[in-house]
C-alpha positions in Angstrom: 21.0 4.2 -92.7 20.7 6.9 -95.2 23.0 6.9 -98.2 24.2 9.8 -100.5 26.5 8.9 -102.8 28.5 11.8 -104.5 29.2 9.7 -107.7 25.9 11.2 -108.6 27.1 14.5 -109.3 30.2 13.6 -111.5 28.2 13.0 -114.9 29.3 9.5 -114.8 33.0 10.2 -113.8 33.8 12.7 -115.5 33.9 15.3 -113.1 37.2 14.3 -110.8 37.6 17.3 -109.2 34.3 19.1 -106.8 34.7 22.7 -106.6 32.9 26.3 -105.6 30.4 26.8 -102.8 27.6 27.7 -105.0 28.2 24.6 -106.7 28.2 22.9 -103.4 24.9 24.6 -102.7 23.2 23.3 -105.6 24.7 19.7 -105.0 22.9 20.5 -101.3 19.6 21.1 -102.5 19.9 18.4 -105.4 20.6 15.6 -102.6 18.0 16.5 -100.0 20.7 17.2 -97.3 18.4 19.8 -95.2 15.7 16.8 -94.8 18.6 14.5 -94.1 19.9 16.7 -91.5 16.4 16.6 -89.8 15.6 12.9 -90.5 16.7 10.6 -87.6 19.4 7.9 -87.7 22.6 8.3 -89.8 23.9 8.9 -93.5 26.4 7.2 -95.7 28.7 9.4 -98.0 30.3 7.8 -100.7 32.8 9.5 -102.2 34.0 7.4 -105.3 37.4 6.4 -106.1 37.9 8.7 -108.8 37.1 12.1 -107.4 40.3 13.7 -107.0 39.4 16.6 -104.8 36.3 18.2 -103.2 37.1 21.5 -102.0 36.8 23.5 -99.1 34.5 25.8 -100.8 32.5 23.0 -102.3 32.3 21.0 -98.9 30.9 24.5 -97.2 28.5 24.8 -99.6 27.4 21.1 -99.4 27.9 20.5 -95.4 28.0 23.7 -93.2 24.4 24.4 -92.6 24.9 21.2 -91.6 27.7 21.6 -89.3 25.9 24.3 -88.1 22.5 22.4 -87.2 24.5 19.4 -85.6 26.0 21.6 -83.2 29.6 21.3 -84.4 32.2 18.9 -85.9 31.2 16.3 -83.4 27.3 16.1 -84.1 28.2 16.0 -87.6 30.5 13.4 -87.5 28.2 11.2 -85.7 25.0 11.9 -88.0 27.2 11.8 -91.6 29.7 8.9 -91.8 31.8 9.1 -94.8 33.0 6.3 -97.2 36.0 7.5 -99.4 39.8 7.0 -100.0 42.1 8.4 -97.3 43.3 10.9 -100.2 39.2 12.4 -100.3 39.0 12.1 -96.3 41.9 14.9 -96.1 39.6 16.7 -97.7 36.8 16.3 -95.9 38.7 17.0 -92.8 39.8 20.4 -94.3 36.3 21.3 -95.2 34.9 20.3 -91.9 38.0 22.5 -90.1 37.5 25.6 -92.0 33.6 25.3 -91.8 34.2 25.2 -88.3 36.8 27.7 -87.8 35.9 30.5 -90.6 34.9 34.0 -89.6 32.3 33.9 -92.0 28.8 33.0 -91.1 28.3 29.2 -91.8 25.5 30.0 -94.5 
């Protein structure tokens, strides 16, 4: 299993709170997620303890060409497993709802 962990981006912890889709973007490219979307078996994502919030801009700009590739919420879910905090899961649920619902195209 593959593992990204987010803690990566935070400049040690102190960045608590993950925000704006080009930021996600450049988070995207920084962690390889395009070759992880096309490399086979599954992929960890920690999210530490301490980050407050990612939002849904950020998790678009990080995860919906993924989405996209994986043929929905479903394919997603089974290729990216997350490990965070129930607070950071709602979250990720909100990003993965409005990447799969918005009328904007998913790039």
């Amino acid at each position: 299993m593959e593992k990204v962990d987010l803690g990566t981006l935070t400049k040690g912890g102190r960045i608590r709170n993950l925000s704006g889709k080009e930021r996600g973007v450049a988070a995207r490219t920084e962690l390889g997620i395009d070759q992880l979307d096309q490399a086979p078996g599954t992929v960890e994502v920690v999210v530490p303890d301490y980050v407050d919030a990612i939002s849904p801009s950020y998790f678009q700009g990080l995860f919906s060409q993924s989405i996209a590739h994986l043929n929905g919420k479903e394919g997603f879910l089974s290729k990216y497993h997350f490990a965070a905090s129930d607070q950071a899961m709602q979250w990720v649920n909100i990003g993965i709802r409005n990447a799969t619902t918005s009328r904007a195209p998913l790039i």
